[in-house]
C-alpha positions as CSV (number, residue, x, y, z in Angstrom):
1,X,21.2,15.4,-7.8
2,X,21.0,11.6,-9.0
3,X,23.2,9.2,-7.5
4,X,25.6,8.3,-9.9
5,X,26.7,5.4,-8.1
6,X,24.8,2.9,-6.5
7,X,24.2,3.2,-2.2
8,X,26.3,0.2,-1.1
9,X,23.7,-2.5,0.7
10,X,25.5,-2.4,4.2
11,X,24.8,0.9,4.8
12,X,21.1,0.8,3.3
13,X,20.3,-2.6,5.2
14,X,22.5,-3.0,8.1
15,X,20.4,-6.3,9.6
16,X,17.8,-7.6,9.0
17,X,15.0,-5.2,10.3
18,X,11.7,-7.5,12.0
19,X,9.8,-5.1,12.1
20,X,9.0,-4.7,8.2
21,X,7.9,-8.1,8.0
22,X,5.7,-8.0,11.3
23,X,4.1,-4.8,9.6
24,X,3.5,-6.4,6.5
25,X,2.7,-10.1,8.0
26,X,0.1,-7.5,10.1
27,X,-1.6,-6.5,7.0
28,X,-1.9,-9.7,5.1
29,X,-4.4,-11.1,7.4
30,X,-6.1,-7.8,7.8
31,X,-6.6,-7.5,4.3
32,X,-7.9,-11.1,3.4
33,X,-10.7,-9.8,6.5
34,X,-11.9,-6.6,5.1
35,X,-11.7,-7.7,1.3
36,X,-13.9,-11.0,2.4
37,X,-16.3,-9.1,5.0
38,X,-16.5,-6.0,2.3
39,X,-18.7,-8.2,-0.2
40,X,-21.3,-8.6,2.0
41,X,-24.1,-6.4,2.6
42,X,-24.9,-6.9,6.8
43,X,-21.2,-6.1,7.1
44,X,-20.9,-3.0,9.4
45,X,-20.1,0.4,7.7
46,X,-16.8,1.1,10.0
47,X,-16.0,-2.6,7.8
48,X,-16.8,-1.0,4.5
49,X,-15.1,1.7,2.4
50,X,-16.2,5.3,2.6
51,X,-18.8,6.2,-0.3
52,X,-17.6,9.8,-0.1
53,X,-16.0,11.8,2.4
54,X,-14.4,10.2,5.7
55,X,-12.2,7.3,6.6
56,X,-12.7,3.6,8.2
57,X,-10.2,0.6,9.0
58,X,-10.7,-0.7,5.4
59,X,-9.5,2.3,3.5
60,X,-6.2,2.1,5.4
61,X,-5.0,-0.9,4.1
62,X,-3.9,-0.6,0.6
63,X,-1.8,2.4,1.6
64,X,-0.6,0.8,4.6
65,X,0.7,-1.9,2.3
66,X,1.6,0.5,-0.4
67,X,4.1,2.1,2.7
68,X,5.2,-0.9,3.4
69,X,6.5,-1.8,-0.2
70,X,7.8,1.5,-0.2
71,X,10.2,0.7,2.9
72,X,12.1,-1.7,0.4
73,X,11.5,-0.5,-2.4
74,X,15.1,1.7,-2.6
75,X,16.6,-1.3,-1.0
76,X,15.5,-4.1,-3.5
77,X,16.3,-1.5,-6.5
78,X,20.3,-1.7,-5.6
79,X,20.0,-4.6,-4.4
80,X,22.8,-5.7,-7.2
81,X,25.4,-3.2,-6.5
82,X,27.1,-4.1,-9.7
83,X,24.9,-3.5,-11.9
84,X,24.9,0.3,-14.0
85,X,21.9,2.5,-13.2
86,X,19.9,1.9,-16.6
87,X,20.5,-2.1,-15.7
88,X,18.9,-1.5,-12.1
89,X,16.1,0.8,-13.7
90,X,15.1,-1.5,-16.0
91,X,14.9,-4.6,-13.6
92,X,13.0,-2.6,-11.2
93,X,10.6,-1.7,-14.2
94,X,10.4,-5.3,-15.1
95,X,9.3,-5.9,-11.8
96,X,6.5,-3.9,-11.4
97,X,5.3,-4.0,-15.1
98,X,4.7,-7.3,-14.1
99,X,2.6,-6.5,-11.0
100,X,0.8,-3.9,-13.2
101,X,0.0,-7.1,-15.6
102,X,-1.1,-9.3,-13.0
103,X,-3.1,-6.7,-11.4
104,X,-5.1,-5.7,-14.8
105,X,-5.7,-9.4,-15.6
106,X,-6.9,-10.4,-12.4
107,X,-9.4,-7.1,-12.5
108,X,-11.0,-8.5,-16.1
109,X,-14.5,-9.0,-15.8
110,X,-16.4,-9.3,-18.9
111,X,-19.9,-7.2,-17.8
112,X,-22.9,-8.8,-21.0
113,X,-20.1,-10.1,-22.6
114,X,-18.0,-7.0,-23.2
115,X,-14.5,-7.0,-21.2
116,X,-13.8,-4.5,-18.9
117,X,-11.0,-3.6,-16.4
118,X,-11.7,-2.9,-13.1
119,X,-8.5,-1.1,-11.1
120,X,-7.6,-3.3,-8.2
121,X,-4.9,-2.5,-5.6
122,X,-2.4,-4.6,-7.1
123,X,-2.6,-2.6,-10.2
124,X,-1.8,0.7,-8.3
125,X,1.3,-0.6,-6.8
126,X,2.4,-2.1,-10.2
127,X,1.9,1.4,-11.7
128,X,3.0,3.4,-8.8
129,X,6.4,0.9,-8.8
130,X,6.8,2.1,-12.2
131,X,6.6,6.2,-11.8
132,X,8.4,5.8,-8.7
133,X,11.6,4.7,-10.5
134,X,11.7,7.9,-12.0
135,X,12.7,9.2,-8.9
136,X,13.9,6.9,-7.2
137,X,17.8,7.9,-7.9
138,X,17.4,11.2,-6.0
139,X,17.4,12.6,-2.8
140,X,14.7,12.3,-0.6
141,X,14.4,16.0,-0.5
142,X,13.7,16.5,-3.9
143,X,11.4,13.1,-3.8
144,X,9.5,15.2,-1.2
145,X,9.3,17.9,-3.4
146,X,7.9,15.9,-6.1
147,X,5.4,14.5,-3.9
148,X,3.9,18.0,-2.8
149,X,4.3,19.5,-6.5
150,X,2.1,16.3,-7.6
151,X,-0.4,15.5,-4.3
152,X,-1.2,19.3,-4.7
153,X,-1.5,19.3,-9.0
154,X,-3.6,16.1,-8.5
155,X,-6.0,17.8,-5.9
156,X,-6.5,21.0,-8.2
157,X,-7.5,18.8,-11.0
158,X,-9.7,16.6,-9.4
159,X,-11.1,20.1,-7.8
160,X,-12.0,21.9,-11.0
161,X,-11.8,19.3,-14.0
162,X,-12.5,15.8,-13.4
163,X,-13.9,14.9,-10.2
164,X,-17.2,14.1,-11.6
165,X,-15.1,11.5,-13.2
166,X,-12.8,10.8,-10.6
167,X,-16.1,9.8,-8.4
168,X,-17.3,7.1,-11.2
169,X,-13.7,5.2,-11.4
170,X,-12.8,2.9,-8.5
171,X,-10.2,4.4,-6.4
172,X,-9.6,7.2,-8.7
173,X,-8.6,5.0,-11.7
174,X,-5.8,5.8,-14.0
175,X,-6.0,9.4,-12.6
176,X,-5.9,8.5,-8.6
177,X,-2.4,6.6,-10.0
178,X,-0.8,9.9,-9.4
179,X,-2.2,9.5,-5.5
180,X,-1.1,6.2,-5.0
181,X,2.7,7.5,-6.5
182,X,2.6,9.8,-3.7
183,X,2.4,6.7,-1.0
184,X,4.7,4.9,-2.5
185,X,7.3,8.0,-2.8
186,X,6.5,8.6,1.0
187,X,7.3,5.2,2.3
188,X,10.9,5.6,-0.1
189,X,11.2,8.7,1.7
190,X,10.6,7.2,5.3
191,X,12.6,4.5,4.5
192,X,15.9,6.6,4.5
193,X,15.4,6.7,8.3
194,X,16.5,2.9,8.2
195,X,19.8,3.2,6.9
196,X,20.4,5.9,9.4
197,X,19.0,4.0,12.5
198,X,17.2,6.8,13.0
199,X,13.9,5.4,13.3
200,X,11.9,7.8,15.4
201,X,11.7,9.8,12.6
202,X,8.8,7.4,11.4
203,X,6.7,9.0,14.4
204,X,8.2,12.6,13.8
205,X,7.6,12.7,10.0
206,X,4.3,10.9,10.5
207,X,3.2,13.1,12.7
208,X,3.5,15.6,10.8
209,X,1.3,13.9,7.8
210,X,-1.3,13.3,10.0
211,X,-1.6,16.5,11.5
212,X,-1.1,18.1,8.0
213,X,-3.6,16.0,6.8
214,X,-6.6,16.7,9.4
215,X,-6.3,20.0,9.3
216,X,-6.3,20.0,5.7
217,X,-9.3,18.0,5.9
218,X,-11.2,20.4,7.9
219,X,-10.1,23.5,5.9
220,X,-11.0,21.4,2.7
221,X,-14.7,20.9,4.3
222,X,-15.2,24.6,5.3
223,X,-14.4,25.7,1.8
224,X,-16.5,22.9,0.2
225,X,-13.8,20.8,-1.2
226,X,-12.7,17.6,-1.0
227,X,-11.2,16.5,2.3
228,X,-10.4,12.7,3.6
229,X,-11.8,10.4,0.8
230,X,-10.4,7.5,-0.3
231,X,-12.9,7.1,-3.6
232,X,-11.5,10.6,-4.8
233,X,-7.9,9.4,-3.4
234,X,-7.7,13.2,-2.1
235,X,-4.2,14.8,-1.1
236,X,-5.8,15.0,2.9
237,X,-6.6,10.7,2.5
238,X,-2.8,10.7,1.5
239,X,-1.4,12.5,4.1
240,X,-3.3,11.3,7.1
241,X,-3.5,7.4,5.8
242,X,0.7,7.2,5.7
243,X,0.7,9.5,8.5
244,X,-1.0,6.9,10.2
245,X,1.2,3.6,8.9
246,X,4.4,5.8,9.9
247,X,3.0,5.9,13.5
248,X,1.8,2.6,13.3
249,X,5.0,1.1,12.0
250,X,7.3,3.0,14.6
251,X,4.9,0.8,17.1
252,X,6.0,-2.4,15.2
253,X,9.4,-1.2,15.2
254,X,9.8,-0.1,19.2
255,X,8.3,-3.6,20.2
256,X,9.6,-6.3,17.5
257,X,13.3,-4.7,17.2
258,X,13.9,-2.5,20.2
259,X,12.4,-4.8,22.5
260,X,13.1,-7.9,20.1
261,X,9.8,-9.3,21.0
262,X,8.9,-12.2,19.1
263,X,5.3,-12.6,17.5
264,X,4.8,-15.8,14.3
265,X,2.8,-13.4,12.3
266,X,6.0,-11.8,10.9
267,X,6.5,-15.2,8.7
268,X,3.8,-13.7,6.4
269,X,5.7,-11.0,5.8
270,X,8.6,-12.9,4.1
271,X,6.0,-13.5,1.2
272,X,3.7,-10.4,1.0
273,X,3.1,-9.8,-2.5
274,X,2.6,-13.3,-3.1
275,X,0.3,-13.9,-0.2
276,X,-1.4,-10.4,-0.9
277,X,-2.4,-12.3,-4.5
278,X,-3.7,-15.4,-3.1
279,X,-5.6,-13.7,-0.1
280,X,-7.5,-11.9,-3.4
281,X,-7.8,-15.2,-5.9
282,X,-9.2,-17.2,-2.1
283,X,-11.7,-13.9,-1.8
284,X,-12.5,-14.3,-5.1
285,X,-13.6,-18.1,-5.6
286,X,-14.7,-18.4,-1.8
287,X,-17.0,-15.5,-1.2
288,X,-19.2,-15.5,-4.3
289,X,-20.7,-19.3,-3.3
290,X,-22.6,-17.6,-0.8
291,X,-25.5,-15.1,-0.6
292,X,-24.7,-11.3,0.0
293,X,-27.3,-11.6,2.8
294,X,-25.4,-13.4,5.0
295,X,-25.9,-13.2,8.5
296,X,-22.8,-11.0,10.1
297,X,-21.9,-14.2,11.9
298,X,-21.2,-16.1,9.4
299,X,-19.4,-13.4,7.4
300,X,-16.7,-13.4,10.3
301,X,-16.7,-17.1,10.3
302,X,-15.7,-16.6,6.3
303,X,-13.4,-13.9,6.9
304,X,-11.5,-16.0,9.7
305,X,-11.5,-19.0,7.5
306,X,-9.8,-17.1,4.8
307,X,-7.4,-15.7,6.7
308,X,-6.4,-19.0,8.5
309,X,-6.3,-20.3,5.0
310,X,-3.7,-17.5,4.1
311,X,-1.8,-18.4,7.3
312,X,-1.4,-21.5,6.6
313,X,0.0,-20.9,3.3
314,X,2.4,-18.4,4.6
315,X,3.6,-20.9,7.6
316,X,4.1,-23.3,4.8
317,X,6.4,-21.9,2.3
318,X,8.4,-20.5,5.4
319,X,8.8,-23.9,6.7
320,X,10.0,-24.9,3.1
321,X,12.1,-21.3,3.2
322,X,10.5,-20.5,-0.5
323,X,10.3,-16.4,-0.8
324,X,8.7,-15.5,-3.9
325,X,9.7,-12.7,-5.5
326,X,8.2,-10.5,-8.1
């Protein structure tokens, strides 16, 4: 059933919890890295994004990231608990509207003088915030249901209508938005474990993704469909990629708040949508100036310089305690 009434905040964020902001102050360097190295072509293929069917480092990080907006995303949406549901609904649609925006503008190219729209990630996750509010307000056992009932309609299509099409879009398109819903929806889902301090259910539950995912992908291959494949966004990329960031995070989570280890890179974190846009505009004016021939060297060098650049930024506006929020 829908909540009614809004969760209150001390039982959906109890403290503070380091961990998210290590996980996503881990990916904000990551990403600036693969994003620069990906432009060039003596970057190694386990650097580059599948053409097809398998999986490397750089086709993990937009869902990773997408997870990790999805750990906060139930938290942000009552974050006022005064407000009435349509109120909260349509602020959190404001919100990502406005990603959706940024993300659509910032993908313009204008190809022999005719504009054209390229689908970045920032795009996804404004368009994913936006379905996923439609769900938002109910349990996460009928979220999960939702995400089966659409990973699996999403799969069928692709399988026997458009995945011709599918293939020709980057990262699916408008049609891989369903896809990228799904990740979002699953880190919501994930995210119920924080409010219940139960957080070894982020290895239980991902786990289980992962090991649903693999063997999907094999199964997929023997019957000559579509396994792991970020380019077709395919139900086994979806499963095994959050899998994977659920794992991952319960990592983050056992060393930065079990342990209360302490590591600087979690100051990025406090800014990650902001800092995920400036890692692409740097990417964007900074790698162009030089040749796509590049030696692998000096793409590194790049790619480090980029993401110190990014660092610095993030260090800064902690320093100054400005959090910029979408």
């Amino acid at each position: 059933m829908v909540n009614s009434e809004p969760i209150p905040l001390k039982e959906m964020e109890p403290s503070r919890i380091i961990s998210i902001d290590v996980f996503r102050g881990f990916l904000i360097p990551l990403m600036t890295f693969v994003n620069t190295t990906s432009y060039f072509d003596n970057t190694p293929l386990w650097l580059r994004h599948v053409n097809g069917i398998g999986l490397t480092i750089t086709d993990l990080v937009a869902p990773f990231f997408i997870f990790a907006i999805g750990l906060t995303y139930k938290m942000v949406h009552y974050k006022n608990e005064n407000l009435r549901t349509l109120d909260r609904v349509l602020r959190t649609l404001r919100r990502y509207l406005a990603l959706f925006g940024m993300g659509m503008l910032s993908s313009l190219r204008f190809p022999g003088g005719v504009p054209t729209f390229n689908w970045d990630t920032l795009a996804y996750i404004g368009l994913a915030g936006c379905l996923t509010i439609s769900v938002i307000e109910f349990s996460w056992k009928i979220r999960l249901i939702v995400v089966c009932l659409l990973s699996i309609g999403y799969q069928v299509v692709i399988e026997l209508f458009i995945g011709d099409i599918i293939a020709m879009q980057i990262e699916g398109g408008l049609y891989g938005v369903a896809s990228w819903t799904c990740m979002l929806i699953l880190g919501t889902i994930l995210a119920e474990s924080i409010s219940k301090k139960k957080f070894m259910n982020f290895l239980y539950f991902g786990l289980i993704l992962l090991v649903t995912g693999i063997i999907m992908h094999f199964l997929f291959d023997k019957m000559g469909l579509i396994g792991v494949s970020r380019k077709w966004v395919s139900i086994p990329f979806v499963y095994v990629s959050i899998g994977l960031a659920s794992c991952l995070y319960t990592l983050f989570w056992f060393i930065f708040d079990y342990k209360q280890l302490k590591f600087p890179v979690g100051i990025l974190g406090r800014n990650p949508l902001f800092l995920f846009i400036m890692q692409g505009i740097l990417t964007a004016f900074i790698v162009p100036l030089f040749p796509q021939t590049l030696h692998l060297a000096w793409i590194i060098l790049i790619a480090v310089f980029n993401v110190l650049i990014v660092g610095v930024i993030g260090f800064i506006l902690n320093i100054r305690k400005i959090y910029i929020r979408f």
